[in-house]
N, C-alpha and C positions, 0 to 999 in steps of 0.2 A: 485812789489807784485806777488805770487805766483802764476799762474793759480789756478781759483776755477771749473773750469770742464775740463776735460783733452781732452774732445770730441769737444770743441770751438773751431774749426777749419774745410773748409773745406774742405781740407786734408783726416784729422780724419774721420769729417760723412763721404766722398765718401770713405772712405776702409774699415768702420764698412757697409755699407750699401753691398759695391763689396762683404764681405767675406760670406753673407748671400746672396749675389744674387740678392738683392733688388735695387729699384731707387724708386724716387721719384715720388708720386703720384697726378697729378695737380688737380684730380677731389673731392682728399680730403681738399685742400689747402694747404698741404707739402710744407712749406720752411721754411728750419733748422736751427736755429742762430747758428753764427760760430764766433763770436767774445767773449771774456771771458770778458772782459772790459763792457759790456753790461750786460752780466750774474750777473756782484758783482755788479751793478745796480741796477738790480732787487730785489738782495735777500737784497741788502741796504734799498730800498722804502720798501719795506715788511717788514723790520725788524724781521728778520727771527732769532729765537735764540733754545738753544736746549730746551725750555721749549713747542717750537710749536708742532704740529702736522699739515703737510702740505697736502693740497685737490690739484691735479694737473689736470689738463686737455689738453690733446693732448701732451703725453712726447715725440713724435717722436723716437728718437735713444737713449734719454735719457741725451741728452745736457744740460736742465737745473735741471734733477730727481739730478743726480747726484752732483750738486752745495749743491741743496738743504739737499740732505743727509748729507753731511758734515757739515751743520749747523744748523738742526731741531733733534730731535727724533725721527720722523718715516714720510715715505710721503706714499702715495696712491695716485695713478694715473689713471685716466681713458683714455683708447685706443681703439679708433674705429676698425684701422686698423687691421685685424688680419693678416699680416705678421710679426708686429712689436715687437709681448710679444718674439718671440724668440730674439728678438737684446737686447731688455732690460734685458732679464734673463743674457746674456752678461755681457751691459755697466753695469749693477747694483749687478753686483753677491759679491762684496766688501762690498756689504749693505745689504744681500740678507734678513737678519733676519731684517731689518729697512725700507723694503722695499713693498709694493702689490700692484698688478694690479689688475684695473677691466675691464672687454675682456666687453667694452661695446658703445654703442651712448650717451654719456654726457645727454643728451637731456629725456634720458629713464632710467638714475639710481634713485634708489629709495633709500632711509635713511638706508634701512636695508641692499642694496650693500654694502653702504661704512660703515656701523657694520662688515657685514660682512667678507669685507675686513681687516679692522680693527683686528677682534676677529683673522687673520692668525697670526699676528706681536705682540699681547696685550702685550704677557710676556715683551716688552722691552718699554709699554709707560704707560704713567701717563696718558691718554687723552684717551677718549671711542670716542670721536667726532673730526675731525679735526677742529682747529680751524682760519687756512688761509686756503685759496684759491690762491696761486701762480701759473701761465699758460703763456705760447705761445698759445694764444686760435686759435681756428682756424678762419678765420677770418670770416666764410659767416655763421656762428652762432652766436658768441660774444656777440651780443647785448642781445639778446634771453638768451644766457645761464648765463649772469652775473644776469637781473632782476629777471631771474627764479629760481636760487639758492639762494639769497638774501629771493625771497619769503619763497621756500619751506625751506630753511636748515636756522633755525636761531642758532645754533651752530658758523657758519661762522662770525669771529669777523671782517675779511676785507678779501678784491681780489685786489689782484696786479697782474693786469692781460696786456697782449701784445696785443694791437687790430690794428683796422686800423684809420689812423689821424683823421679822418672826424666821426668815431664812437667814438673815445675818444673826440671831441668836442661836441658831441653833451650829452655826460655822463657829464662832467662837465658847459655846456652852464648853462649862467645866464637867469633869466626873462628879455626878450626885445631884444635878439636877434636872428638872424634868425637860431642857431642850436638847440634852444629854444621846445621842441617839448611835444609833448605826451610822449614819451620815455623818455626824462626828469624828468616831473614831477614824474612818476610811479618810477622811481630809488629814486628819490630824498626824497620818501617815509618810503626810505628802508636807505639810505646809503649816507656820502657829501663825495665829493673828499680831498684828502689828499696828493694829489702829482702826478709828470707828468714829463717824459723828451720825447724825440724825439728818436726815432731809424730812418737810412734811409736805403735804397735796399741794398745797398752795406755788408750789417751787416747778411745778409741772403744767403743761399747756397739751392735752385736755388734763385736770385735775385728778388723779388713779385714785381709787379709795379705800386703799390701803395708806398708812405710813412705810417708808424708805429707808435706808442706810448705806452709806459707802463705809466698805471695810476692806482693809488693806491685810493680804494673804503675802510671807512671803516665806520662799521654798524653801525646807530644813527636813535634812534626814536626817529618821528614826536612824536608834541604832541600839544595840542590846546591853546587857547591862554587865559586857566588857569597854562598852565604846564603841565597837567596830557597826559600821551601817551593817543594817538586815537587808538582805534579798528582795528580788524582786518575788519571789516567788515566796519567801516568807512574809512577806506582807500581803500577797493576796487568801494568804493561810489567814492574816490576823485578821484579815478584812470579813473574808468566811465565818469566822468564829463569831464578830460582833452580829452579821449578819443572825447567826445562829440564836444568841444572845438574845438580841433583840424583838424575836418572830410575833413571838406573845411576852410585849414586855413587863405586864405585875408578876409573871411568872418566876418561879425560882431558873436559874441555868437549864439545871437537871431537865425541868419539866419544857422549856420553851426548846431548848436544842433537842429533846428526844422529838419535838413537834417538826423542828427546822430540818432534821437528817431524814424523818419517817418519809417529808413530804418532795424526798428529792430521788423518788424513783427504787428502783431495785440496789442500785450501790448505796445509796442512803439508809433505806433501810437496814443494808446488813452490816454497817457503824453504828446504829443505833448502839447495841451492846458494846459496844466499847468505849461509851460516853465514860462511864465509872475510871474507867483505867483515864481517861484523856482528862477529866480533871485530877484526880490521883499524880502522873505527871508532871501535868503542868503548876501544883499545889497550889490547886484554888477553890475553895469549900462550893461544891454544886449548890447549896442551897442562897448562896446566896444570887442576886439578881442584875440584870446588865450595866445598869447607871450606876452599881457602886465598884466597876471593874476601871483601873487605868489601863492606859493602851498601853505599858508594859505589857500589864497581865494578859489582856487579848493577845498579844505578841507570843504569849508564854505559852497561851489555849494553841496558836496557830502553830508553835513547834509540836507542841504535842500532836495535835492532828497529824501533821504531817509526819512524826513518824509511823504512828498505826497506821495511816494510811497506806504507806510503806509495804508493811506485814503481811 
């Protein structure tokens, strides 16, 4: 099979990188895949076709922008780095009218960026909103920026995203086991997994020393146990409650949420006492503890909240 990114290799990045004067930056997390076998990977779990319009985050030299052009409509990328839009205007200039960047922190674009972005390239797409998220994400963000575009941008049909092993376990962890968490449940709100391989060090240029994984999120709403979706507002209830759940987690409910409300101020503390009534409610034995709760049940703590809250 053909190479699908002619920069998979690290060959390629280190002489795109030499001819700009550039190297690798370890304080951003920079380490650049250099395998193409991994890349048609990726853009296979994404299912990436030219009907998409692709959401990127961290293109580096533009290793996998470039895959992606080849087989989407249009991509937009966001880059922290500002040494790196001159390498892209480079690797990418064969795309150039299918292509934009946004000179940004992931963390800090807002809907109207990537319109904006968008509105450079419009003449050549069917799509005002991207509708994947495909990334090399960077790793000491990932978790953050996957549940946080899920929230904010619901345009985003799925993320097939590159994290680190131990964060894509705990994205796909089931109820009852220990990668089980708070961050779980709040995805699991928003998105079920859909897919996962392994990448290891060796597939990287400089080598990270952690092990990797691409795992494909794609968007499903919750809904309650008529069918009908939940709120947005009852799902930041259920999300509260996992939080709660979770604060101290060998703890029983009881004992870790009276920890979780005591330490949220003068309105927290005076819900304290009405924990009893909000499991009571929601019928869900306080003593038992967060990892054996399914996100129905969180769903069920977050009605009950919300109505003492109410009171």
């Amino acid at each position: 099979m053909a190479k699908l990114s002619y920069l998979a290799s690290a060959s390629e990045t280190r002489k795109v990188l030499e001819r700009h004067g550039r190297g690798t930056k370890y304080s951003l997390g920079q380490n650049f895949l250099v395998n193409d076998s991994i890349i048609q990977k990726i853009v296979a779990l994404a299912d990436v076709n030219e009907d998409d319009v692709i959401l990127e985050i961290g293109p580096g030299v533009g290793t996998l922008t470039v895959a992606l052009l080849q087989c989407a409509q249009g991509v937009t990328s966001i880059e922290l780095d500002p040494d790196l839009p001159e390498i892209l205007a480079e690797t990418t200039a064969t795309w150039a009218d299918r292509f934009a960047l946004i000179e940004n922190d992931a963390l800090a674009v807002q809907e109207a960026d990537v319109v904006a972005a968008l509105d450079r390239i419009e003449a050549t797409l069917t799509r005002t909103r991207p509708n994947k998220l495909v990334a090399n994400l960077p790793y000491q963000v990932a978790a953050t920026v996957v549940l946080d575009y899920f929230q904010r941008f619901p345009w985003l049909e799925s993320m097939t995203v590159m994290v680190q092993k131990e964060v894509a376990d705990r994205m796909m962890a089931q109820q009852g086991v220990k990668d089980y968490g708070a961050f779980t449940v709040k995805l699991g709100m928003y998105a079920r997994p859909a897919g996962r391989f392994p990448v290891g060090p060796n597939n990287f240029f400089p080598p990270p020393r952690v092990d990797s994984a691409v795992i494909r999120l794609d968007r499903s709403s919750f809904v309650d146990s008529t069918g009908a979706p939940i709120t947005d507002e009852e799902i930041e209830a259920a999300c509260l409650m996992a939080e709660a759940a979770f604060v101290t987690r060998r703890k029983t409910l009881a004992n870790s949420c009276k920890t979780y409300f005591a330490g949220r101020g003068a309105a927290g503390k005076a819900f304290v006492p009405q924990l009893p009534a909000l499991f009571e409610a929601a019928g869900i034995d306080s003593r038992r503890r967060g990892e054996t709760l399914t996100r129905a049940e969180f769903v069920a703590l977050g009605h009950a909240y919300l109505s003492l809250a109410a009171q």
